[in-house]
C-alpha beads as a LAMMPS data file, in Angstrom:
LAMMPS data file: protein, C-alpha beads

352 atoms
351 bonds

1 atom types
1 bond types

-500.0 500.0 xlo xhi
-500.0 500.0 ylo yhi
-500.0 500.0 zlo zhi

Masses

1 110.0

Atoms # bond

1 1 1 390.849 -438.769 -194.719
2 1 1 390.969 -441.338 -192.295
3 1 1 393.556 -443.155 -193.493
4 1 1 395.831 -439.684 -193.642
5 1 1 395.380 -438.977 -190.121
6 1 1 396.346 -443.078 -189.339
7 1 1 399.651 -441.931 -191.148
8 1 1 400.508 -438.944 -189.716
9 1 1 400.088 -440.663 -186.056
10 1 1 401.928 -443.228 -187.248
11 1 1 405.144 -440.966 -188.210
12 1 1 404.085 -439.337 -185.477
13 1 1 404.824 -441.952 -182.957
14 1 1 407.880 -443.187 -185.044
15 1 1 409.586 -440.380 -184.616
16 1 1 409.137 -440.139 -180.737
17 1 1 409.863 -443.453 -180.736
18 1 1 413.138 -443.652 -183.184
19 1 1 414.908 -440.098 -181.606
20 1 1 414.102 -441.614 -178.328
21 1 1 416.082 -444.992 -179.092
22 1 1 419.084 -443.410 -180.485
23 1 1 419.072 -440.882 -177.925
24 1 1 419.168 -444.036 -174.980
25 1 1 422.590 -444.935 -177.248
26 1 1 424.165 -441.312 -176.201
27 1 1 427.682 -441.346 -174.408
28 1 1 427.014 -441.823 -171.141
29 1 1 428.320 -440.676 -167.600
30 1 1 430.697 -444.188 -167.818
31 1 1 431.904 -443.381 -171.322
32 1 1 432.538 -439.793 -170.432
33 1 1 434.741 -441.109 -167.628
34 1 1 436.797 -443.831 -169.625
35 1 1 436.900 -440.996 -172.860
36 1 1 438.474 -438.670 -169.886
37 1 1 440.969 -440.801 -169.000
38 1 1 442.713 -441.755 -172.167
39 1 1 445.898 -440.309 -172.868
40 1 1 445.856 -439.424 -176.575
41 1 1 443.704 -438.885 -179.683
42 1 1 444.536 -441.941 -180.936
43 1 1 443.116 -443.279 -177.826
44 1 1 440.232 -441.586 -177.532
45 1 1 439.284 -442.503 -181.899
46 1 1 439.916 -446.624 -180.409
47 1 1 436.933 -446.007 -177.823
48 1 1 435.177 -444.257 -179.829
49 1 1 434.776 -446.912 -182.469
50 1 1 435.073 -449.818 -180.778
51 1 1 432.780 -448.796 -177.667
52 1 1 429.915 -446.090 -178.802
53 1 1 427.571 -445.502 -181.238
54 1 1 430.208 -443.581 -183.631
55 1 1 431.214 -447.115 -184.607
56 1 1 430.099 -446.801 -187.920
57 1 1 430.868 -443.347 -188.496
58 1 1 434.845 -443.838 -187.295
59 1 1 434.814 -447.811 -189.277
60 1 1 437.285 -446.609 -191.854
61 1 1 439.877 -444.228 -189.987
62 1 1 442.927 -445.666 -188.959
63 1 1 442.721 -445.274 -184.675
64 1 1 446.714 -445.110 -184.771
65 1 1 446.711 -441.919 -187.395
66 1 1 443.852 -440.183 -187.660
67 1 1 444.291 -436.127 -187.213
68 1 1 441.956 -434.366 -185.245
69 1 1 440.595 -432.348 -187.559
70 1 1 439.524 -435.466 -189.842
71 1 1 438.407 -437.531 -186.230
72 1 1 436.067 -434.058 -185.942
73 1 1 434.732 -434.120 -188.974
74 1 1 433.870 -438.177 -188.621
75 1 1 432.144 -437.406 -185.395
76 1 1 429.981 -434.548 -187.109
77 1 1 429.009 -436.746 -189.960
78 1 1 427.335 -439.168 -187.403
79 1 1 425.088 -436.135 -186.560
80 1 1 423.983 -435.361 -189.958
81 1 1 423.222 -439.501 -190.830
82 1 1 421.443 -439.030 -187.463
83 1 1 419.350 -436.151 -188.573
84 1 1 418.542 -437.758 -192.091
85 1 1 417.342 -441.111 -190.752
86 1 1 414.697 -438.800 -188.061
87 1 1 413.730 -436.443 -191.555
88 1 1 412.347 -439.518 -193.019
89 1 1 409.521 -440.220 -190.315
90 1 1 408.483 -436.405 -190.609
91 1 1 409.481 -435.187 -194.252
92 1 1 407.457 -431.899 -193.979
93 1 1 409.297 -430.579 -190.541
94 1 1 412.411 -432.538 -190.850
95 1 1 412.956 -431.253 -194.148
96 1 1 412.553 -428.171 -193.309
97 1 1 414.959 -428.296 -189.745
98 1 1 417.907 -429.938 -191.929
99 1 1 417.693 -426.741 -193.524
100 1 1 418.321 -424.592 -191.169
101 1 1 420.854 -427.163 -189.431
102 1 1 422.840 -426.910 -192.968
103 1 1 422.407 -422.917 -192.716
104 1 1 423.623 -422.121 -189.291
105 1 1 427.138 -425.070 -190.223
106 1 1 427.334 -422.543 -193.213
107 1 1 427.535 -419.734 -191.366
108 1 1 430.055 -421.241 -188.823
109 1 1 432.640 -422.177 -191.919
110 1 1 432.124 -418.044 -192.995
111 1 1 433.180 -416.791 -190.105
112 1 1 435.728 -419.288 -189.561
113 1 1 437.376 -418.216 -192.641
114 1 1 436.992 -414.714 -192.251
115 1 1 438.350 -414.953 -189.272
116 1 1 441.897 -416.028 -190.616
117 1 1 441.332 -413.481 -193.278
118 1 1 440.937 -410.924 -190.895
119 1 1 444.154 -412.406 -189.656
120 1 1 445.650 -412.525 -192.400
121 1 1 445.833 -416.557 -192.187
122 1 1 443.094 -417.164 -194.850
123 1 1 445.572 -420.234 -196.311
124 1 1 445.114 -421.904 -192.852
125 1 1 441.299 -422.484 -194.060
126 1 1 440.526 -426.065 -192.510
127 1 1 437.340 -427.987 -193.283
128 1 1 435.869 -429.570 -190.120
129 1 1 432.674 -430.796 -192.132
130 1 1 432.220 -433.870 -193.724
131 1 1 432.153 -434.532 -197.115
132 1 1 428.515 -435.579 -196.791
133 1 1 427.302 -431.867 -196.288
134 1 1 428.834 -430.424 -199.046
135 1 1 426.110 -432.094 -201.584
136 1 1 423.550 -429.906 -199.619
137 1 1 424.951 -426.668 -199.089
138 1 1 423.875 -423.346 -201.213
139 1 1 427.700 -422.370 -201.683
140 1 1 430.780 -424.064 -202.541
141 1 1 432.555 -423.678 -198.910
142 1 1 435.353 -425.947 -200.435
143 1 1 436.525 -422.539 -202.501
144 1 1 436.961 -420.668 -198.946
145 1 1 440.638 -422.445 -198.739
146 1 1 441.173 -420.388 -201.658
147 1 1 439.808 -416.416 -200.660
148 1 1 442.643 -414.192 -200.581
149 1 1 440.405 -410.805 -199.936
150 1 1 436.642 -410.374 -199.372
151 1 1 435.573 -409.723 -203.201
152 1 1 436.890 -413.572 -203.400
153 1 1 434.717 -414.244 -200.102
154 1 1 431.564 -412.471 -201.645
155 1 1 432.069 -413.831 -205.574
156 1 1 431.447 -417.733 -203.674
157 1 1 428.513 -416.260 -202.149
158 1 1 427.264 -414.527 -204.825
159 1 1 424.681 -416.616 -205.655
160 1 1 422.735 -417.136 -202.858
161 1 1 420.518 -415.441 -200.153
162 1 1 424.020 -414.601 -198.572
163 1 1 424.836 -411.716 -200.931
164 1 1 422.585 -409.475 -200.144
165 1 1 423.419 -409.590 -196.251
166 1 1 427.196 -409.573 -196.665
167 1 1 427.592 -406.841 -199.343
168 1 1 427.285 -403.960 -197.294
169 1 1 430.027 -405.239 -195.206
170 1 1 432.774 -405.061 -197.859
171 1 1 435.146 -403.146 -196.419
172 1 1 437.093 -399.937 -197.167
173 1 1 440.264 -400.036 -198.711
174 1 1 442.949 -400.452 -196.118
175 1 1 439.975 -401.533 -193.335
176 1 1 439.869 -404.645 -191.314
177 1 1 436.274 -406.767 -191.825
178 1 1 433.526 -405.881 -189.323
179 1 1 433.243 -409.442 -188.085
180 1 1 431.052 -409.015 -185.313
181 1 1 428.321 -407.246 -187.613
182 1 1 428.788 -409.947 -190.239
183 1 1 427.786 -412.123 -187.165
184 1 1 425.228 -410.298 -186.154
185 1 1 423.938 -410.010 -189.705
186 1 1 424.392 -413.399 -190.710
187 1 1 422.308 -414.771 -187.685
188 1 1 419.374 -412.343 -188.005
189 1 1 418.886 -413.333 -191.675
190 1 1 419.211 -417.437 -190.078
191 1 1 416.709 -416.897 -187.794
192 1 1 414.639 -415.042 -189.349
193 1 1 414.793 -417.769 -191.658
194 1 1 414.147 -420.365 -188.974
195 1 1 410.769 -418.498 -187.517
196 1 1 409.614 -418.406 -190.988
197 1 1 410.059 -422.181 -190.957
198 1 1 408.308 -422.901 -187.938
199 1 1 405.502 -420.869 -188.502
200 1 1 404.753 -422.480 -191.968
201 1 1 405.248 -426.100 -191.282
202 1 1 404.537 -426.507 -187.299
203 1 1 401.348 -425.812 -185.938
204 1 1 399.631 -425.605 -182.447
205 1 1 401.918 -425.893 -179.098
206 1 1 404.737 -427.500 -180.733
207 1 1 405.029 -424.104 -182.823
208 1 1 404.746 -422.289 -179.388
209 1 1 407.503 -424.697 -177.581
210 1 1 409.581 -423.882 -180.267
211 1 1 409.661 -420.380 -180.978
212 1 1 409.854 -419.815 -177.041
213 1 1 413.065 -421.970 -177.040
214 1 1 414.484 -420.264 -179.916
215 1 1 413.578 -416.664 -178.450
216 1 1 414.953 -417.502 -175.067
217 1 1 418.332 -418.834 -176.743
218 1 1 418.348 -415.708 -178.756
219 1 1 417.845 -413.388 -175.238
220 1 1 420.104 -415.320 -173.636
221 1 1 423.088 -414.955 -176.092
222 1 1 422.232 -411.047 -176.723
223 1 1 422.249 -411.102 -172.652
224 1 1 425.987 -412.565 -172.952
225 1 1 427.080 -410.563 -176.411
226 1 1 426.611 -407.354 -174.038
227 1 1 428.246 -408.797 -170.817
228 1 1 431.801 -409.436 -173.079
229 1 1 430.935 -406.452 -175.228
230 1 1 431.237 -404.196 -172.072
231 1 1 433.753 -406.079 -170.384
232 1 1 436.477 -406.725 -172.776
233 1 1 435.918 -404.019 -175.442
234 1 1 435.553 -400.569 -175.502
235 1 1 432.442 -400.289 -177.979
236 1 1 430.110 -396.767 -178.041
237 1 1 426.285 -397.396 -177.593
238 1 1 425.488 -397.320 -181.069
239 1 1 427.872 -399.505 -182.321
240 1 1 426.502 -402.428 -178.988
241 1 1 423.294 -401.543 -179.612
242 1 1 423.843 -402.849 -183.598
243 1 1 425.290 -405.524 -182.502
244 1 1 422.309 -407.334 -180.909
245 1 1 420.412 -409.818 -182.491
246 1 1 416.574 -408.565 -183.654
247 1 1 414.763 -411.400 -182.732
248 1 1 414.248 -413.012 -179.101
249 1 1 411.736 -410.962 -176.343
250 1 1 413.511 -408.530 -174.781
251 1 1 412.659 -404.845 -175.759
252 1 1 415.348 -402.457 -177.238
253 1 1 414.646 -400.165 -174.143
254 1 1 415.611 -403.634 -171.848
255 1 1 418.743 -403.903 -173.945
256 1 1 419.304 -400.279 -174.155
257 1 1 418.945 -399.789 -169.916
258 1 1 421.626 -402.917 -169.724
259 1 1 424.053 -401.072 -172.111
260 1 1 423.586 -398.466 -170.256
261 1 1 423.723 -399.537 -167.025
262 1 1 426.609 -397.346 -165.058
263 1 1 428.957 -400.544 -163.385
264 1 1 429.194 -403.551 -164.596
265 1 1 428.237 -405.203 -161.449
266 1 1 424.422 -402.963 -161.793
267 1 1 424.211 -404.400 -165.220
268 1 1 424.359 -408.042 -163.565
269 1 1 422.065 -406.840 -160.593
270 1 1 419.584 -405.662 -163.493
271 1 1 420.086 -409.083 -165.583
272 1 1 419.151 -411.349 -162.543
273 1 1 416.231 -409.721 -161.793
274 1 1 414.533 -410.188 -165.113
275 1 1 412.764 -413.522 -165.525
276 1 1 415.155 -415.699 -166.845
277 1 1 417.988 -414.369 -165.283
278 1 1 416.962 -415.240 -162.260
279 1 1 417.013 -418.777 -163.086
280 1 1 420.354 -418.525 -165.593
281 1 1 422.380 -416.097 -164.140
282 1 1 421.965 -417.877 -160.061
283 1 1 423.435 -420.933 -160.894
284 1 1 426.945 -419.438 -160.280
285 1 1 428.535 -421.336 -163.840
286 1 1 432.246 -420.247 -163.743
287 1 1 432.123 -419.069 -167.668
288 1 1 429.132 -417.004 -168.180
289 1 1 429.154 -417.899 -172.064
290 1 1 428.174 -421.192 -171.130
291 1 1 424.339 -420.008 -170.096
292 1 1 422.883 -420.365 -173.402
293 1 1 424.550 -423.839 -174.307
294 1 1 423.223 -424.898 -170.981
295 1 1 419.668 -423.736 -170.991
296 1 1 419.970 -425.592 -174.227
297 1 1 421.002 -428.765 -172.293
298 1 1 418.243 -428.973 -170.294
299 1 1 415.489 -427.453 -172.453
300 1 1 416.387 -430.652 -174.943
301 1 1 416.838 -433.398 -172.108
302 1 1 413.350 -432.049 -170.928
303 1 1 411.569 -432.483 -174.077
304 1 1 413.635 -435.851 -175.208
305 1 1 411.508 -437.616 -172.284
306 1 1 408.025 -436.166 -172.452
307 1 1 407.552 -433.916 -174.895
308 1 1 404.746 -435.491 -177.440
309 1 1 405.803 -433.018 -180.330
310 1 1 407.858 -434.809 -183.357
311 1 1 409.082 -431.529 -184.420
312 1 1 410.211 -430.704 -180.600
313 1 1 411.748 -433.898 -179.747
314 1 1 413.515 -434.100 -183.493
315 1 1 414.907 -431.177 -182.954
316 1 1 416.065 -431.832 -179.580
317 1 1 417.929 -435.039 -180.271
318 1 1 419.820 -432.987 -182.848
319 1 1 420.508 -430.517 -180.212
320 1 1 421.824 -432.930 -178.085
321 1 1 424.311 -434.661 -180.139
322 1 1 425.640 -431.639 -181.081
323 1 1 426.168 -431.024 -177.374
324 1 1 427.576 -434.644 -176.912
325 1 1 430.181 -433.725 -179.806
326 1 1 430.732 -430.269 -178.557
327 1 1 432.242 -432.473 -175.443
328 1 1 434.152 -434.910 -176.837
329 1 1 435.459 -432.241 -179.020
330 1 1 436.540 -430.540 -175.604
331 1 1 438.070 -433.468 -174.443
332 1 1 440.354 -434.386 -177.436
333 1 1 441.344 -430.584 -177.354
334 1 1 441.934 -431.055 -173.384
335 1 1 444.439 -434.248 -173.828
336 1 1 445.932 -432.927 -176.835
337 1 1 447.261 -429.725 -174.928
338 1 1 447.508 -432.088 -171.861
339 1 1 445.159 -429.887 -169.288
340 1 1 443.911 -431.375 -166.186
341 1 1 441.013 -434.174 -166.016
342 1 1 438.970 -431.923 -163.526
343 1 1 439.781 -428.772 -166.066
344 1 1 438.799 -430.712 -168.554
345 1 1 435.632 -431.856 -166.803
346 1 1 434.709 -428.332 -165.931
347 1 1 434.154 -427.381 -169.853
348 1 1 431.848 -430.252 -170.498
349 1 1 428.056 -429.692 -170.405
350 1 1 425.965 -431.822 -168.798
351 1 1 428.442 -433.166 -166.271
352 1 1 428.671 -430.750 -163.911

Bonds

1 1 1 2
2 1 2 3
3 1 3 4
4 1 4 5
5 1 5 6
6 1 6 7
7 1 7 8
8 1 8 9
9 1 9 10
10 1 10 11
11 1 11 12
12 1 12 13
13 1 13 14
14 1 14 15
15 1 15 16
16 1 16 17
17 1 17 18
18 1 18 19
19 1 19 20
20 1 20 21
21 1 21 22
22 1 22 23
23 1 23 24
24 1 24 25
25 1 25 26
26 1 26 27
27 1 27 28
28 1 28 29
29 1 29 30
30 1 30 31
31 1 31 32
32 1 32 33
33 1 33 34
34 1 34 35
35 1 35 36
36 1 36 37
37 1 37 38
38 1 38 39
39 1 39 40
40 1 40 41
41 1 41 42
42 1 42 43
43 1 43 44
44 1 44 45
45 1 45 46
46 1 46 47
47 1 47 48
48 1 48 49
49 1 49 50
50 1 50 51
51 1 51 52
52 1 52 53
53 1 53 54
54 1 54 55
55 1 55 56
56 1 56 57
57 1 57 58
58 1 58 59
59 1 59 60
60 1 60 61
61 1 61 62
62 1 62 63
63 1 63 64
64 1 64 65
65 1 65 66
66 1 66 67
67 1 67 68
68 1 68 69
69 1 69 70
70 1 70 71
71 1 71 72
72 1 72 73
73 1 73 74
74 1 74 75
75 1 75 76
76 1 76 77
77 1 77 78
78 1 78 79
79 1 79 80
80 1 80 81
81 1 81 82
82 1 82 83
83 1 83 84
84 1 84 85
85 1 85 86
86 1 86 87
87 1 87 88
88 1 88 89
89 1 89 90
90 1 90 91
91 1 91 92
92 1 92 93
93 1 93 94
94 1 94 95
95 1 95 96
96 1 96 97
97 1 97 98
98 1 98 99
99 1 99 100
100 1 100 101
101 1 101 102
102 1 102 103
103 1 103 104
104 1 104 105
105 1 105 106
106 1 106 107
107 1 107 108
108 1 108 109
109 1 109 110
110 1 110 111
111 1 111 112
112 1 112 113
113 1 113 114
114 1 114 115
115 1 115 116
116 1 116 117
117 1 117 118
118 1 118 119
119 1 119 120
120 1 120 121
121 1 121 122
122 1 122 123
123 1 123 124
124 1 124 125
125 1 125 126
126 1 126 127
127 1 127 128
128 1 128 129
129 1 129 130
130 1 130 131
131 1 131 132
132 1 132 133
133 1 133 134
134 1 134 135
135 1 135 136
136 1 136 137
137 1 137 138
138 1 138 139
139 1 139 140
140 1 140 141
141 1 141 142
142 1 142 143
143 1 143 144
144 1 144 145
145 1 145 146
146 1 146 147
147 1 147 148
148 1 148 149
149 1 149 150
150 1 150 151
151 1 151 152
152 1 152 153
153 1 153 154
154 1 154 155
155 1 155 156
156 1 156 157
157 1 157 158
158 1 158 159
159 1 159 160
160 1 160 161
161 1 161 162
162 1 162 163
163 1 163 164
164 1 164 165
165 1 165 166
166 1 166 167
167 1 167 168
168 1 168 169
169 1 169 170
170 1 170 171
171 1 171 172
172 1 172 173
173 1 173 174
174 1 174 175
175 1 175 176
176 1 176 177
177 1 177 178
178 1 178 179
179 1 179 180
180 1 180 181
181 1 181 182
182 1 182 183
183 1 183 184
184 1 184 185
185 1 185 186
186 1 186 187
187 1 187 188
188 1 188 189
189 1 189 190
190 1 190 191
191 1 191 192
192 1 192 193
193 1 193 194
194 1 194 195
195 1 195 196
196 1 196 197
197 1 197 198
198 1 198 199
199 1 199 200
200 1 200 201
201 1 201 202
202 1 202 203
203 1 203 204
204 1 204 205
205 1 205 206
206 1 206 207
207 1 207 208
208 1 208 209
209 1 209 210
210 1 210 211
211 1 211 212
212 1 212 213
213 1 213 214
214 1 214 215
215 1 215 216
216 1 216 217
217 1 217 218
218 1 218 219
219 1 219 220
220 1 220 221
221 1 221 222
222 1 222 223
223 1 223 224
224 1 224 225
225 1 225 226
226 1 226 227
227 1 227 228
228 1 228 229
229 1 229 230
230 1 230 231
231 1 231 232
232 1 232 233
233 1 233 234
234 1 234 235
235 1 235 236
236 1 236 237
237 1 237 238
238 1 238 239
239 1 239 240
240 1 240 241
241 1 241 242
242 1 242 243
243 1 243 244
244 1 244 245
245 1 245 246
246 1 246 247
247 1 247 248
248 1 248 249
249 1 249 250
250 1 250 251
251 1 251 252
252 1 252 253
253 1 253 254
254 1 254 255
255 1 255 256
256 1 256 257
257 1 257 258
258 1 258 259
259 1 259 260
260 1 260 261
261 1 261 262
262 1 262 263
263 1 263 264
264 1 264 265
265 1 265 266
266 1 266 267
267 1 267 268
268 1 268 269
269 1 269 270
270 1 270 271
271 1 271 272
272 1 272 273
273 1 273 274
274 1 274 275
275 1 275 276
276 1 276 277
277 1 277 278
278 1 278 279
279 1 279 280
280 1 280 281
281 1 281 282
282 1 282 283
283 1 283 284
284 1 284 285
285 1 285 286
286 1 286 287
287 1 287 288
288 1 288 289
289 1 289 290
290 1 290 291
291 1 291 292
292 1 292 293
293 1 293 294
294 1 294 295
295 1 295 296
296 1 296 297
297 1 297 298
298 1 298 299
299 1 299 300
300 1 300 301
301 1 301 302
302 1 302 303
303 1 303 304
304 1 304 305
305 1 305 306
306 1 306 307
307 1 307 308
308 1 308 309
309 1 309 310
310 1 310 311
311 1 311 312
312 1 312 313
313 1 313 314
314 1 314 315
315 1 315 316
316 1 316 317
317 1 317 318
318 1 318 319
319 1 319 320
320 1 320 321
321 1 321 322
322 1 322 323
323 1 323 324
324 1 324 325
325 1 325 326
326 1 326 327
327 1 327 328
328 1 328 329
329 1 329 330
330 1 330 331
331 1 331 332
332 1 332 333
333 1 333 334
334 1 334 335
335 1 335 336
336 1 336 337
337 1 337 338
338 1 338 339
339 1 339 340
340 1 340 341
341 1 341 342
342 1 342 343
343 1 343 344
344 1 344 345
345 1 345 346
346 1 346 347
347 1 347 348
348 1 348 349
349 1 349 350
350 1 350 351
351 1 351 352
C-alpha cells in the first residue's frame, strides 16, 4: 500500500515537474517578435527549426519549400508528441485527456469538410493533421477528401459513437446541411463525453478546477454563439435557443432573457452584469470571439505555475501549446496575405 502511494507521488511530481520544463521552452515574447518580423513562410519554417523547440518536429521539411498546410500540420504534431510524453507520468488521466484531445481534432476535420460540402467545394478537403493522429482516431478522416454528399459523410462515420448524433441531421432532398446544429450536436455529445471523463478518473479539487474551467468555457462560448447569432443572422427563438450548448452554468431562463433581450446593446448591459461578464466582457478586447480563447489563456498560465493537480497542469500545458500554435498559425496567415505587423499582433493571444 505504501509503496503505491510512493508511486503515485512520484508521477505525481513528475508530471508537475516535466509539463513545467517544456512549458519554460514555449515561444517567448523575443521569438514572437523575430517570428513577426520575417517576411515569408519559408522564413518563418528556418526559425522555427533552427531557433525553438519545434526543431525536431520541422527536422525533415525543406525551410525553402514547405507549404503551409504541411508546415501546420508539423507544428500540430509537436503538440500531440508533447501530450504523449506527459500521458506516460499519469496513464489513468492522461489516457483518458488524449481522448478527448483526439475527439474534439475529429470534430474540427467534420465540420471542416462539411463546410466545403455545404459549399459545394468538398474536393478542396485538406488535411491539417499529422499523420501521427490518424493511428488513433475512431474514423477514417482520410476518406473525407472523398464525400461527395452526406450519405458518403455518414457511411465513414457509421461506425462509431458519431452516427447516432449526426443521423438526424441528414438533410432533405434539395436542403443545405444544418451546420450550426451539427456543431452544436457534435460538441454536446464531446463534452458530455469529457465530464464523464473527469468524473471517473479525477477526484477531489482537481475534479472541481476542472469541471469549473470547462463550464465557464462552455458559458462563455454560448455567451458569444448568441452575441453573433443576433447580430449577424436573423434566427427565431427556437431555432437560438437549440443552438446553445447543454452543458456550462447558466440557466435556460439566463439564456432565454439574453435572447430575448429587446436591443442588442441591453443584451450586453445584461451580459456584464452577470459574474463573469463582468470580468470578460470589461476588458474592452476588439473581437468579442476572442473571450473564451482568452479566459483560456490565463486560466492555463495560472495553473501552469501553482496549481499542484497533474491532471490540471497536464491539461493546461496542452492548452497552451495549442494557443502558442493557434499564433504562429496567425502569423504565417498574416505574412502570407502581407497584413500589418501591429494587425498581425492584435490577433495573437497572450501578447496584448
Amino acid at each position: 500500500m505504501l509503496s503505491a502511494l510512493v508511486m503515485i507521488s512520484y508521477a505525481s511530481n513528475a508530471v508537475l515537474s516535466k509539463a513545467r520544463a517544456m512549458y519554460g521552452k514555449s515561444i517567448n515574447l523575443k521569438n514572437y517578435g523575430e517570428l513577426l518580423s520575417c517576411k515569408s513562410i519559408p522564413d518563418i519554417a528556418s526559425y522555427l527549426k533552427k531557433k525553438t523547440n519545434y526543431s525536431s518536429a520541422l527536422k525533415n521539411i525543406n525551410e525553402n519549400s514547405v507549404h503551409r498546410s504541411e508546415l501546420e500540420e508539423k507544428l500540430k504534431y509537436k503538440l500531440f508528441i508533447d501530450f504523449e510524453s506527459l500521458g506516460r507520468y499519469d496513464i489513468s488521466v492522461g489516457e483518458h485527456f488524449f481522448e478527448y484531445i483526439i475527439a474534439r481534432a475529429e470534430i474540427e476535420q467534420f465540420m471542416h469538410s462539411l463546410m466545403l460540402l455545404n459549399a459545394g467545394k468538398s474536393g478542396e478537403y485538406i488535411k491539417t493533421i499529422p499523420e501521427f493522429f490518424y493511428s488513433h482516431a475512431k474514423v477514417d478522416l482520410k476518406a473525407l477528401k472523398n464525400i461527395r454528399n452526406y450519405n458518403d459523410f455518414l457511411e465513414i462515420v457509421k461506425k462509431s459513437a458519431y452516427y447516432k448524433v449526426l443521423l438526424p441531421f441528414k438533410p432533405s432532398k434539395g436542403k443545405r446541411l444544418d451546420l450550426t446544429a451539427i456543431e452544436t450536436a457534435l460538441y454536446n455529445h464531446l463534452y458530455k463525453t469529457l465530464f464523464a471523463i473527469i468524473d471517473k478518473y479525477v477526484k477531489g479539487k482537481a475534479r472541481k478546477e476542472l469541471k469549473d474551467f470547462f463550464n465557464l468555457y462552455i458559458d462563455l462560448s454560448n455567451l458569444i454563439r448568441i452575441v453573433r447569432m443576433r447580430k449577424f443572422y436573423n434566427l427565431s427563438f427556437e431555432y437560438m435557443m437549440s443552438a446553445i450548448m447543454d452543458q456550462g452554468t447558466l440557466s435556460k431562463e439566463q439564456l432565454k432573457a439574453f435572447i430575448q433581450a429587446p436591443t442588442d446593446k441591453q443584451m450586453m448591459l445584461d451580459m456584464k452584469n452577470t459574474r463573469m461578464g463582468k470580468k470578460w466582457f470589461s476588458r474592452g478586447l476588439d473581437v468579442i470571439d476572442k473571450v473564451p480563447i482568452n479566459m483560456r489563456y490565463d486560466w492555463c498560465r495560472h495553473n501552469i505555475r501553482f496549481s499542484i493537480s497533474p491532471p490540471v497542469v497536464l491539461i493546461s500545458y496542452i492548452f497552451l501549446k495549442e494557443i502558442e500554435i493557434f499564433n504562429i498559425i496567425t502569423i504565417i496567415e498574416g505574412i502570407k496575405y502581407r497584413l500589418p505587423v501591429d494587425e498581425i499582433k492584435k490577433m495573437l493571444i497572450g501578447l496584448n
